[in-house]
N, C-alpha and C positions, 0 to 999 in steps of 0.2 A: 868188113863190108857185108858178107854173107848174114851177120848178128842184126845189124842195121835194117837188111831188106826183111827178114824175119820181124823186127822190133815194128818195122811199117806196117808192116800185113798185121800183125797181133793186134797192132794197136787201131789200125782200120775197122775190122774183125768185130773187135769190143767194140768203138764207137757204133760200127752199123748193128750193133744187138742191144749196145744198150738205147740208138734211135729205135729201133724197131719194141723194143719193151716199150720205150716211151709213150709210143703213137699208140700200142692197144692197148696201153694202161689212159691215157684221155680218151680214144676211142669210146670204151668200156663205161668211162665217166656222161660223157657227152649222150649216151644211148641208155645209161639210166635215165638222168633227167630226161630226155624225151618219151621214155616208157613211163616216168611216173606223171610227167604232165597227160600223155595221152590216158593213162588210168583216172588223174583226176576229170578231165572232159569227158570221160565215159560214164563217171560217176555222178555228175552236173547233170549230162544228159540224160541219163537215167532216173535221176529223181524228179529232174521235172518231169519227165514222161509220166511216170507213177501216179506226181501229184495232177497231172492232166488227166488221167483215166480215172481217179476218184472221184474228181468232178464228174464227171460225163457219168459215172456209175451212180453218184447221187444224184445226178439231172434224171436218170432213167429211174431211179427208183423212186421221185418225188413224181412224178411222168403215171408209174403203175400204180402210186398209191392214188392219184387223185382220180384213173380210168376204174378202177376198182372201187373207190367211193362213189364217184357218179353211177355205176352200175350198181352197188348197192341201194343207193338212193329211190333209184328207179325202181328197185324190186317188188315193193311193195304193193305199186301201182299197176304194175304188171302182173303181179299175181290175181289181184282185183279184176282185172278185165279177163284173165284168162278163168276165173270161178264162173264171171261174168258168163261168157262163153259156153263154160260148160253146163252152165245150169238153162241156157236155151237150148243146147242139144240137147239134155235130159227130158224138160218140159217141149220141147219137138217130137221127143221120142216117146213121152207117154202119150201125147193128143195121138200121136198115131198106132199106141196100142191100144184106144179108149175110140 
């Protein structure tokens, strides 16, 4: 009798250790997959981020080159008025040393 309620317990014992190994062994499974799925969504999301800021990074540098060409364009013409300018200061400034 006494072998019996011993052979119950042991064997309870074991079955509740080897459910309990069970459950954190899929546990442990179940929370991989969802760590590598969230790594891949991190990953997705991250690239396309990247590839959105390359655009935007080449929108802004097609953006400076074309303000920078206009502005050079103009220099030319700008320098021209400003010689302009200075050559009536000049010819103002000698009529009134003369």
């Amino acid at each position: 009798m006494f072998l019996n309620i011993i052979g119950v317990i042991g064997g309870s014992a074991t079955l509740i250790g080897v459910a309990t190994w069970l459950s954190a062994l899929l546990t442990k499974h179940f929370l991989i997959k969802d760590i590598e799925k969230y790594k891949q969504s991190l990953r997705t999301e991250s690239d396309k981020e990247i590839e959105e800021l390359k655009i935007r990074l080449q929108l802004a540098s097609k953006e400076r080159e074309l303000a920078w060409k206009e502005m050079h364009d103009k220099l030319p013409s700008a320098l021209e008025k400003l010689e302009e300018e200075f050559r009536s200061i000049l010819g103002a400034n000698k009529n009134l040393n003369t």
